[in-house]
N, C-alpha and C positions, 0 to 999 in steps of 0.2 A: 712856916708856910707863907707865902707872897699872898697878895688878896690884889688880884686881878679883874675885883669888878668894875664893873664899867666901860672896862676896854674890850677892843676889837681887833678880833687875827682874823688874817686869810693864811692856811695853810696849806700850798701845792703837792698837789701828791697824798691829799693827808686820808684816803680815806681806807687804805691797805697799809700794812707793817710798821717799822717805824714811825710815818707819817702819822698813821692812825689811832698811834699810843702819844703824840707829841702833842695833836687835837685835843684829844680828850684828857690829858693832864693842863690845858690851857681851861677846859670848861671848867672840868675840878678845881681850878683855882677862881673861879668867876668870871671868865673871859667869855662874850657870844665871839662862835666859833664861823667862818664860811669856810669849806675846801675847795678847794678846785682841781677837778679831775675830767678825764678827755667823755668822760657819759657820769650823767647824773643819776641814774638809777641804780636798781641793783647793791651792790657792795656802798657805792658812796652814801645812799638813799641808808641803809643798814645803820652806818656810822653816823650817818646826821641824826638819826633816832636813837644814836646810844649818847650823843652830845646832848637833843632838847633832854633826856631824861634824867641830866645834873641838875635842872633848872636854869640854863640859858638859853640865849637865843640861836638857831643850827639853822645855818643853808649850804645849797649844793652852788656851785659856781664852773657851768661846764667851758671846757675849751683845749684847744693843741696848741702845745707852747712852740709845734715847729714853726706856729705863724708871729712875725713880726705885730699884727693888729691886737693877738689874744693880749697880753702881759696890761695897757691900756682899758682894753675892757672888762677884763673880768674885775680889778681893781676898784673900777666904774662900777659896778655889776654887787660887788661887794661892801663897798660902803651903805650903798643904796637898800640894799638888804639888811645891813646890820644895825645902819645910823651913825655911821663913822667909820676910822681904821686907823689903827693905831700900831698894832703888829703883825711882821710880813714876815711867814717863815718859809725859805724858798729851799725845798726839799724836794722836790720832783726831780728825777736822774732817769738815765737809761744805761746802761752797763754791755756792752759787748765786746766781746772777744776779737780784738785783731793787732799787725804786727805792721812796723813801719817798711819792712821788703814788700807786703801784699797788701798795702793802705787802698782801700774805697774811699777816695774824695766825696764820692754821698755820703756815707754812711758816718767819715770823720765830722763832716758840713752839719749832719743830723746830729751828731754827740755835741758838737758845737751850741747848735742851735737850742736843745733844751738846755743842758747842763750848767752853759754860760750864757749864752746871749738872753735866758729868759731873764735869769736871777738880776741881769743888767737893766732892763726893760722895765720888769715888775719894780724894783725899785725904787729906779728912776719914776715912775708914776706912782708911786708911793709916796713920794717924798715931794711931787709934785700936788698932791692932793692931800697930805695933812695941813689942819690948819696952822696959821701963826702962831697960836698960843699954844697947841700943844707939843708934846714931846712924842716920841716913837723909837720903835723898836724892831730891827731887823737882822734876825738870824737866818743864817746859810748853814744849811747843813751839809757837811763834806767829808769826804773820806780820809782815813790816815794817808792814804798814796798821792795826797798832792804837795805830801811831802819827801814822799819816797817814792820814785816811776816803779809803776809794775808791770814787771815781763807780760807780754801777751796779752795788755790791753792798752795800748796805744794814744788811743785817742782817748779813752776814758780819764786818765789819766793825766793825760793834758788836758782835758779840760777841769778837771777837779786840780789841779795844779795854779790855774789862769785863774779859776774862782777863790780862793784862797788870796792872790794876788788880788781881785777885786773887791775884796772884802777888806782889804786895809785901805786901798784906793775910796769905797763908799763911806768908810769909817772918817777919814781924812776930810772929804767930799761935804760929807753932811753934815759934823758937828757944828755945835752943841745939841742943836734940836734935839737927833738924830742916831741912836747910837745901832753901831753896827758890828757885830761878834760872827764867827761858828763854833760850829760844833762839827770835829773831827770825827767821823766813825770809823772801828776798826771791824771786826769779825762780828757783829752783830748779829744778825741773819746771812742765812745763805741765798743766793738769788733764787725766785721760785721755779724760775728753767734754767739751770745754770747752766751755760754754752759748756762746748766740748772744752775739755785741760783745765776747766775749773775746779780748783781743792782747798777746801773751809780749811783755813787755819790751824793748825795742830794746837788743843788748847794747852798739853805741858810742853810746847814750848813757848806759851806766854810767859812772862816773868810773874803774876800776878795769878796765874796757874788756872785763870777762868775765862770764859768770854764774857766781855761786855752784854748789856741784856737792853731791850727796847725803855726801859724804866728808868738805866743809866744814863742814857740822852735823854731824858723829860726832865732827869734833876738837871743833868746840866742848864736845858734848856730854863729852870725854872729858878736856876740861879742866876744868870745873865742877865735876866728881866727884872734882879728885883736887886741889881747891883751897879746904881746910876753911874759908877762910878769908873767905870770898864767901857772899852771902846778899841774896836780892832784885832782882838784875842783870838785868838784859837784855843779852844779845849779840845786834849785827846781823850777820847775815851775809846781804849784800846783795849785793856787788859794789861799797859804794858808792853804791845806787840812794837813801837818804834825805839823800844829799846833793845830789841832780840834783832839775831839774822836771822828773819824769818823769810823765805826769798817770795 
């Protein structure tokens, strides 16, 4: 097990699902935790109380990543709360259903705008704000489809495509300080409104004949951070599913 005292994550998106299990396996390792989500009450308020009660330190960090100012200040916002920052897990996504014959230029502009322009933004001012002497850690969490398009979400896709793209680009950008990984998801969860023509993955036609589980992305995650030695990688963790024709 890694021994992550002393450092400091900001985790976007982290106070539901995935995000939420990715949190609280960074406090379980000794990490003080901030998330940042678009309301600090409520659900996020829940999780930061289930972070102080590993014995770290837990804040809330509100904000819309559709704005160019948030990615800057919550960073700002977060250091200042924790005492530092040291790991930046940019896992906030928005997922919707559409097709390039009946493309929304908003709605693509919008997938754009959290999916990739945040995870560009928040880093960049990450990397702006650690100090000279230390080192840091930035993982992106992204889906198996930005490696394979998937029918009937478009713009999702490309942008979980482009991010994958900029995460060898940040990897390149920042070393050595700096190291820069993701982590691939496949059928994890199922979205909690899933648009219309949405259908969870068939688990036997995984190779590996199960789904992935929220626990599997916290080891991956908790092995990247304690693997100085990695830079630029992709982990799938699918079940297996990028090696089926699974459409």
């Amino acid at each position: 097990m890694n021994d992550l005292a002393g450092r400091k994550a900001l985790v976007t998106g982290g106070a539901v699902r995935v995000g939420k299990v990715l949190a609280l396996r960074l406090a379980s390792l000794g990490a003080d935790v901030a998330l940042l989500t678009r309301d600090a009450s409520g659900v996020a308020a829940d999780t930061a109380r289930g972070i102080a009660a590993l014995g770290v330190r837990a804040a809330v960090v509100a904000g819309d990543l559709q704005s160019a100012e948030t990615p800057s200040r919550v960073v700002d916002e977060a250091r200042e709360v924790l005492g530092g920052l040291d790991i930046l897990v940019n896992n906030a996504a928005i997922f919707e259903r559409d097709c390039l014959a009946e493309l929304d230029l908003d709605a693509w502009s919008r997938t754009q705008r959290i999916n990739l322009r945040a995870p560009l933004l928040l880093s960049r001012a990450f990397a702006a704000a650690l100090p000279p002497d230390r080192e840091g850690d930035i993982i992106n969490v992204n889906d198996i489809h930005a490696l394979r398009p998937r029918e009937g979400y478009f713009s999702y896709t490309h942008s979980k495509a482009s991010l994958h793209v900029l995460t060898r680009n940040l990897a390149a950008a920042l070393a050595p300080r700096i190291r820069v990984n993701e982590i691939a998801l496949g059928a994890v969860l199922p979205p909690v409104d899933p648009p219309d023509g949405y259908a969870h993955t068939n688990r036997d036609a995984l190779p590996l004949g199960r789904f992935p589980a929220p626990d599997d992305a916290a080891d991956a995650l908790e092995f990247l951070l304690g693997c100085r030695a990695v830079t630029g990688q992709t982990i799938l963790i699918d079940g297996g599913e990028h090696l089926a024709d699974i459409p």
